[in-house]
N, CA, C and O atoms as CSV, one atom per row, in Angstrom:
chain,resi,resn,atom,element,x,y,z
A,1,UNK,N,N,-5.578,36.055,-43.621
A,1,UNK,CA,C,-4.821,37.265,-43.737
A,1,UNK,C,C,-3.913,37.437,-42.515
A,1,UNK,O,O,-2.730,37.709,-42.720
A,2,UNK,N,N,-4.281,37.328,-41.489
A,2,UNK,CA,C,-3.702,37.180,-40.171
A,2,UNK,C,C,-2.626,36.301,-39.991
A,2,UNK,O,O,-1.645,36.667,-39.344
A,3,UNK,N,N,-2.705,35.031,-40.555
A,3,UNK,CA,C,-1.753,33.791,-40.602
A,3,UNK,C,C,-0.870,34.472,-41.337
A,3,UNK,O,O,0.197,34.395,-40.728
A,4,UNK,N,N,-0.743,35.043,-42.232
A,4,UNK,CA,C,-0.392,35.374,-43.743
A,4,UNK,C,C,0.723,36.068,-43.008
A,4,UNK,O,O,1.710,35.376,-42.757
A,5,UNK,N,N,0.724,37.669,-42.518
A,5,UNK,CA,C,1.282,38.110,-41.824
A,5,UNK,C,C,2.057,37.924,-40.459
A,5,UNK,O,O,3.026,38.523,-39.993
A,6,UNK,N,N,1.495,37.162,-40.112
A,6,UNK,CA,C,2.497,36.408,-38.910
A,6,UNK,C,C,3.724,35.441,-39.437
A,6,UNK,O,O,4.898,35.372,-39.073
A,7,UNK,N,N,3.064,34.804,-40.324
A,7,UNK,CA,C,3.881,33.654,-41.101
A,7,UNK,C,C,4.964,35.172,-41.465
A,7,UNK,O,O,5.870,35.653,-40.784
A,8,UNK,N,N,4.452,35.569,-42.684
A,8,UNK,CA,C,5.899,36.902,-43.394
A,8,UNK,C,C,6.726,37.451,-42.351
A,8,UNK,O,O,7.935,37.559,-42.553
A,9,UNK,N,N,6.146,37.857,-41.114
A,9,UNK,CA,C,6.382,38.585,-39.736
A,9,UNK,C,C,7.544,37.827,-39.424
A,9,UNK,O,O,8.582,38.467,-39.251
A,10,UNK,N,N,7.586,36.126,-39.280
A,10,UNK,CA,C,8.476,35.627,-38.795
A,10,UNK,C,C,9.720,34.839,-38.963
A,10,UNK,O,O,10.608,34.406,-38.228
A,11,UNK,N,N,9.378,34.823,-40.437
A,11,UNK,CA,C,10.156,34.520,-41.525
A,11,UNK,C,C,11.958,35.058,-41.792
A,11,UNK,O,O,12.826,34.661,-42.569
A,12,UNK,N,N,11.931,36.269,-40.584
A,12,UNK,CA,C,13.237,36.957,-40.643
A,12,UNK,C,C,14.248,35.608,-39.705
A,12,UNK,O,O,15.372,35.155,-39.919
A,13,UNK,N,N,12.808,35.186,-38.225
A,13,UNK,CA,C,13.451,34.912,-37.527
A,13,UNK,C,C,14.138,33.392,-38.183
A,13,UNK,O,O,15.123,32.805,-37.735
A,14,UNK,N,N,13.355,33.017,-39.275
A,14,UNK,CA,C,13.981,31.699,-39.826
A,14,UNK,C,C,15.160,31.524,-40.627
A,14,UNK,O,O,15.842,30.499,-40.654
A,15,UNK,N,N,15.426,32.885,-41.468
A,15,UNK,CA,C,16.650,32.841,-41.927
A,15,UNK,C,C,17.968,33.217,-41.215
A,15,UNK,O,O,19.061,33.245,-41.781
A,16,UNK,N,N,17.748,33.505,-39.901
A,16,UNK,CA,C,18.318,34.771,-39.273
A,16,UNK,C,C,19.911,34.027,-39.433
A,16,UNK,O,O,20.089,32.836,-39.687
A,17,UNK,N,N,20.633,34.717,-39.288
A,17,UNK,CA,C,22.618,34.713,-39.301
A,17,UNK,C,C,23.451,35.080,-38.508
A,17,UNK,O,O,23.180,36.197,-38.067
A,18,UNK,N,N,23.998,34.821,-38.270
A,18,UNK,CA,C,24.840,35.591,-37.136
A,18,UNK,C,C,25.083,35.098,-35.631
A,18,UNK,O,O,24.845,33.899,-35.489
A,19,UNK,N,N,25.473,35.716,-34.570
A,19,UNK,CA,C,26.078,35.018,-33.023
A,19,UNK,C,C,24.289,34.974,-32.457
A,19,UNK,O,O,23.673,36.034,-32.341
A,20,UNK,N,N,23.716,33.804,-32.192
A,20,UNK,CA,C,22.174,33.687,-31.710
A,20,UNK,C,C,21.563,32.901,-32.360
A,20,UNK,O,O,20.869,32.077,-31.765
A,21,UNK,N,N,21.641,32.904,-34.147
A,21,UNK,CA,C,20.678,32.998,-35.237
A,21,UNK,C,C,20.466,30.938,-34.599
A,21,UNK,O,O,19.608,30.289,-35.197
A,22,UNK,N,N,21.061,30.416,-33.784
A,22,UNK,CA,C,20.603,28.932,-34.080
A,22,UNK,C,C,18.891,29.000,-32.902
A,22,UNK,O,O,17.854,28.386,-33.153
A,23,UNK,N,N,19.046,29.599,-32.116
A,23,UNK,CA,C,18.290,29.992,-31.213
A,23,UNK,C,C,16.766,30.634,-32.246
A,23,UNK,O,O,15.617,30.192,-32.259
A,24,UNK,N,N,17.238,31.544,-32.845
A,24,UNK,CA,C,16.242,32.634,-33.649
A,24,UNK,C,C,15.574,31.256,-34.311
A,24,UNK,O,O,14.412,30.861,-34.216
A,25,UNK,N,N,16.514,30.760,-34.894
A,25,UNK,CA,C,16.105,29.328,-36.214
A,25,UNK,C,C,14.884,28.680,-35.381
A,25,UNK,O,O,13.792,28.434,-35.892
A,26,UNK,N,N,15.144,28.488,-34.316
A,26,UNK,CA,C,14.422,26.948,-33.999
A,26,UNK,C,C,13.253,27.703,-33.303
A,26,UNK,O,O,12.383,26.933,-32.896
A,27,UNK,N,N,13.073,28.732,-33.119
A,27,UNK,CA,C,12.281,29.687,-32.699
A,27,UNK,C,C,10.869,29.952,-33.781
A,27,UNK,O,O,9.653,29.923,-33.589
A,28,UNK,N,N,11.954,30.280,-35.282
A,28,UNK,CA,C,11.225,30.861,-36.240
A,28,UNK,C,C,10.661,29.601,-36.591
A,28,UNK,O,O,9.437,29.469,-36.570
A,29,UNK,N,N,11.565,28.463,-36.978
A,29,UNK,CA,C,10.738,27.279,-37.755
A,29,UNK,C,C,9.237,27.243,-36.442
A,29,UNK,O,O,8.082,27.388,-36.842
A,30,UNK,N,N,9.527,27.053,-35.094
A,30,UNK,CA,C,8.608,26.568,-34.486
A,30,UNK,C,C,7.181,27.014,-34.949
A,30,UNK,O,O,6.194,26.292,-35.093
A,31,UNK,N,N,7.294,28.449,-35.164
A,31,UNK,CA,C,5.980,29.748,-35.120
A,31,UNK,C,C,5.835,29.031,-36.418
A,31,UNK,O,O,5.024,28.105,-36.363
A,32,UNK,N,N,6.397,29.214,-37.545
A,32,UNK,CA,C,5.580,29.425,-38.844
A,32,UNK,C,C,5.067,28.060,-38.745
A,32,UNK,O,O,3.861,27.829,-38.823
A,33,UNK,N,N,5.951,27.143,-38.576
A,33,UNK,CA,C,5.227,25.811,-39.078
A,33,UNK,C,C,4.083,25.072,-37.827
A,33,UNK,O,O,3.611,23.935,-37.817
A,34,UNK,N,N,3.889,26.190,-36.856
A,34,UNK,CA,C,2.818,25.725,-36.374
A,34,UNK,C,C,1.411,26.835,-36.746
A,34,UNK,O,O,0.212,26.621,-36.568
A,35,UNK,N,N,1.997,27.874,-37.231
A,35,UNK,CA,C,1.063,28.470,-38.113
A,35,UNK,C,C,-0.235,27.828,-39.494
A,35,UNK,O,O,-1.440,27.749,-39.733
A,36,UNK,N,N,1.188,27.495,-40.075
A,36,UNK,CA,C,0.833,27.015,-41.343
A,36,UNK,C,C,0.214,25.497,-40.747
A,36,UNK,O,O,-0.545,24.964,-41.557
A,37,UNK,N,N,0.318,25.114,-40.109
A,37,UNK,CA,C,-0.254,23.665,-39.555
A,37,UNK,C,C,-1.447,24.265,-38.820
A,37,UNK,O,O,-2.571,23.886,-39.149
A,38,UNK,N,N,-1.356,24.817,-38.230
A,38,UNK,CA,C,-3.160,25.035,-38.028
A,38,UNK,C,C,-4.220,25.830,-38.789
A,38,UNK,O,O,-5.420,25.830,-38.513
A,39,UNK,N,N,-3.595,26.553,-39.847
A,39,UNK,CA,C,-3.966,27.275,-40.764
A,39,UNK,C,C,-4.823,26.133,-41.892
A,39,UNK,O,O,-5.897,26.441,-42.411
A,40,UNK,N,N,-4.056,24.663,-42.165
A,40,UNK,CA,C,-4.362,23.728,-42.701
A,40,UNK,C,C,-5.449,23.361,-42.324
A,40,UNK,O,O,-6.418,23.474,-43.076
A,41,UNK,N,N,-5.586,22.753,-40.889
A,41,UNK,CA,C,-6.551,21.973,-40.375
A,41,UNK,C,C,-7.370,22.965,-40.366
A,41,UNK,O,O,-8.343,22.615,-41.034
A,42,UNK,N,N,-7.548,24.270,-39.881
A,42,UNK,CA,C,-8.611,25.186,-39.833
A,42,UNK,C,C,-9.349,25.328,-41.467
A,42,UNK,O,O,-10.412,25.947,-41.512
A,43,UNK,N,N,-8.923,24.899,-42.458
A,43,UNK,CA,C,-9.516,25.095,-43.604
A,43,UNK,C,C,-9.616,24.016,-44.466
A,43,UNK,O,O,-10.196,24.218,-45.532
A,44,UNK,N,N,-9.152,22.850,-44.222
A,44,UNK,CA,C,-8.904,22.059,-44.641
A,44,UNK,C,C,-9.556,20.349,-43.890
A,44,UNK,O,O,-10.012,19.351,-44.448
A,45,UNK,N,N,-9.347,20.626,-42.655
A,45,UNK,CA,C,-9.584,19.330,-41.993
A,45,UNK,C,C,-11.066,19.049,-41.443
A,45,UNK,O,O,-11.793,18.059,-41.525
A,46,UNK,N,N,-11.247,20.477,-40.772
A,46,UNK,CA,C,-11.947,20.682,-39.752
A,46,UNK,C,C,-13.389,20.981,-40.701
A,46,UNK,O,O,-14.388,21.064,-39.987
A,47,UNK,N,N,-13.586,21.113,-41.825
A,47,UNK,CA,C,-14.878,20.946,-42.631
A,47,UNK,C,C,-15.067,20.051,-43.538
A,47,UNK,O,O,-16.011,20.086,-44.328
A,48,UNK,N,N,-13.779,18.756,-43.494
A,48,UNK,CA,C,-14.362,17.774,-44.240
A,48,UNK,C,C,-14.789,16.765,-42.975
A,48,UNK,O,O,-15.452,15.743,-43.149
A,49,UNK,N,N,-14.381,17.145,-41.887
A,49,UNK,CA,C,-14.697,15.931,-40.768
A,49,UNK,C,C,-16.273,16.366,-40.197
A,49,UNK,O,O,-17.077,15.617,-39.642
A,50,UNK,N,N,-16.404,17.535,-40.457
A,50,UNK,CA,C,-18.082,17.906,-40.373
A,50,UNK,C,C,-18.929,18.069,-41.712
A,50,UNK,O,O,-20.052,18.572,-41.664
A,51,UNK,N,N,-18.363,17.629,-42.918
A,51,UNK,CA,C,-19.033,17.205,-43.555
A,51,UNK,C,C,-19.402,15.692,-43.492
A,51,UNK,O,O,-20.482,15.216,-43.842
A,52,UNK,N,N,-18.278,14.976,-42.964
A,52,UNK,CA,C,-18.550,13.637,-42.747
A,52,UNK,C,C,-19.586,13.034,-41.786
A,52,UNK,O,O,-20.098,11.915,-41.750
A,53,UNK,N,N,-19.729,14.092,-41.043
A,53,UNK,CA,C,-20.380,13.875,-39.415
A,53,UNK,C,C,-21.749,14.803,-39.992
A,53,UNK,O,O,-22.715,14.896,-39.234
A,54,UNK,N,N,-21.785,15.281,-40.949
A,54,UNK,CA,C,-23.158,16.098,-40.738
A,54,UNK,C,C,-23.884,15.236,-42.056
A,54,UNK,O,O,-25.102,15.353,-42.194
A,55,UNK,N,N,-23.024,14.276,-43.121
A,55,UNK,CA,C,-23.650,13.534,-43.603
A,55,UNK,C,C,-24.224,12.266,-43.289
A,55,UNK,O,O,-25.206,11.685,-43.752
A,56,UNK,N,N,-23.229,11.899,-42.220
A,56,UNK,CA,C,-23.973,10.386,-41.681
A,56,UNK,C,C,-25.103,11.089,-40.591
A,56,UNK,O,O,-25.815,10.189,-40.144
A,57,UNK,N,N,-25.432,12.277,-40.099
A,57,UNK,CA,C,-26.384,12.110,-39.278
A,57,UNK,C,C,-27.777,12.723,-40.502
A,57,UNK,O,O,-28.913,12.610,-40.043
A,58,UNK,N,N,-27.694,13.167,-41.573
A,58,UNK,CA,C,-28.403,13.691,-42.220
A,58,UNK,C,C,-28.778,12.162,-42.950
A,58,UNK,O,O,-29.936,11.970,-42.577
A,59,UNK,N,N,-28.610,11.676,-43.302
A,59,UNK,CA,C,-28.604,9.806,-43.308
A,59,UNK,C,C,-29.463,9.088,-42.407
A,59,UNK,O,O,-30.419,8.459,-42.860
A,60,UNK,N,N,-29.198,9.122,-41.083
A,60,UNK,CA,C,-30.007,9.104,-40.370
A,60,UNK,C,C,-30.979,9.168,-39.626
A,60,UNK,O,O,-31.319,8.305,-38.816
A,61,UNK,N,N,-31.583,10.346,-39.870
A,61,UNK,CA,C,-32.459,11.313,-40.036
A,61,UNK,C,C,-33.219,10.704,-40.928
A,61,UNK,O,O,-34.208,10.115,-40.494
A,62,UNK,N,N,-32.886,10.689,-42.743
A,62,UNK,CA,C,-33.407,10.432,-43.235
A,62,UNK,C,C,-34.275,8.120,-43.454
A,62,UNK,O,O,-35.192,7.645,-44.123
A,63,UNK,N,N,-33.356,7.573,-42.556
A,63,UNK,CA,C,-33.868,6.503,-42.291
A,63,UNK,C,C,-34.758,6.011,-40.783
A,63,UNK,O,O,-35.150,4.957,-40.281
A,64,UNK,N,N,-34.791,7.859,-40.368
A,64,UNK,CA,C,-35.525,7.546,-39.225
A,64,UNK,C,C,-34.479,6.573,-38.028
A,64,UNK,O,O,-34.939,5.777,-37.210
A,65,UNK,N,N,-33.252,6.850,-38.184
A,65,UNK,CA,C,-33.186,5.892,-37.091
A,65,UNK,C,C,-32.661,7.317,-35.331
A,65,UNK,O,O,-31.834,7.505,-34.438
A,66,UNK,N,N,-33.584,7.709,-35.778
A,66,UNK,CA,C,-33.757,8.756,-34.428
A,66,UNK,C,C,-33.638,7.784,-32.763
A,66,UNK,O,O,-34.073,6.645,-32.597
A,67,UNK,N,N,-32.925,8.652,-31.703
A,67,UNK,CA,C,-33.177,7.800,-30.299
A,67,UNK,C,C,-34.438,8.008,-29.866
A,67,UNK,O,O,-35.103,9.017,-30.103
A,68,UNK,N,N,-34.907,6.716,-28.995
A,68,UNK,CA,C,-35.862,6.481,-28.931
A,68,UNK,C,C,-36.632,7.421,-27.826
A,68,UNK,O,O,-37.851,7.528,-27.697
A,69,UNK,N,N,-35.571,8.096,-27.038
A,69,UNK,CA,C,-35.776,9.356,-26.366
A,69,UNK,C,C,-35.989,10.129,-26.701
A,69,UNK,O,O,-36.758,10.741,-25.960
A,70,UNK,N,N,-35.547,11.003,-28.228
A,70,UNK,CA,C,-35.481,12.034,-28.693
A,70,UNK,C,C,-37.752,11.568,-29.173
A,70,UNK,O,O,-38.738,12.241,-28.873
A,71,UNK,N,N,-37.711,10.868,-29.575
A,71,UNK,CA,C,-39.221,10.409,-30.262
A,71,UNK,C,C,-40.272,10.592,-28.865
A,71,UNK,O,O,-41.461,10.888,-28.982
A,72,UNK,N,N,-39.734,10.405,-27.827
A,72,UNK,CA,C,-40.470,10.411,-27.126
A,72,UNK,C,C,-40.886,12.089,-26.027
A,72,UNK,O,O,-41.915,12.568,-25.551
A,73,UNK,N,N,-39.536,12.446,-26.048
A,73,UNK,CA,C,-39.683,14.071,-26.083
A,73,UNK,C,C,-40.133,14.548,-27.218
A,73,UNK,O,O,-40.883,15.517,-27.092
A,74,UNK,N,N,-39.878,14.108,-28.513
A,74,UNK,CA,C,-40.871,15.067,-29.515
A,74,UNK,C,C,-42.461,14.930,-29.352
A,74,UNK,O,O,-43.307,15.804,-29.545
A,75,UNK,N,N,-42.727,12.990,-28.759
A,75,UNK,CA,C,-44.618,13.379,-28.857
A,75,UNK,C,C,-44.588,13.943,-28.010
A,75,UNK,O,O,-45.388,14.834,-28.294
A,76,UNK,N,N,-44.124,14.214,-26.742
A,76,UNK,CA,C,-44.656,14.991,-25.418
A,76,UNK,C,C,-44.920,16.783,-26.121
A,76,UNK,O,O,-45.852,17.561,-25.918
A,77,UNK,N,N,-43.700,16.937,-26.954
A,77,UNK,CA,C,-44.069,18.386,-27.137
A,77,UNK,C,C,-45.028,18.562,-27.958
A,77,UNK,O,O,-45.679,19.607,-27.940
A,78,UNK,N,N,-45.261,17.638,-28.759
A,78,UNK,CA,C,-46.481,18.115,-30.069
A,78,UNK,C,C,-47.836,17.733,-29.046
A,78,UNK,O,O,-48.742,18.452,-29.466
A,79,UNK,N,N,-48.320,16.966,-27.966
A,79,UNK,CA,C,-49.175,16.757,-27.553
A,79,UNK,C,C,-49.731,18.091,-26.629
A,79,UNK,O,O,-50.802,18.021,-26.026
């Protein structure tokens, strides 16, 4: 919602016309399209690369291939 409105917010400065408007232009493209570019990765990138990373360690886990440190701090605590 926030993106949403910043993006609409700045959208004047991208069409803008007139004595300046090349200034306004390269201004406006900058904002939105770094908006909309992190707006992407924030919903898009950034939970398939931790689905990727939370499936190979859930994988792992499940073949036991735990460090051999972590095994050895776990008997200390169960003992």
């Amino acid at each position: 919602m926030t993106t949403a409105a910043t993006v609409f917010g700045h959208l004047p400065l991208v069409f803008a016309h007139g004595p300046g408007a090349g200034a306004r232009n390269s201004i406006g493209i900058t904002l939105v399209s770094g908006m909309v570019i992190g707006t992407v990765f924030t919903l898009f990138v950034v939970p398939a690369v931790y689905m990727l990373v939370a499936g190979a360690h859930e994988r792992a886990v499940a073949r036991e291939e735990v460090p051999e440190a972590a095994v050895v701090e776990g008997a200390a605590a169960v003992s």
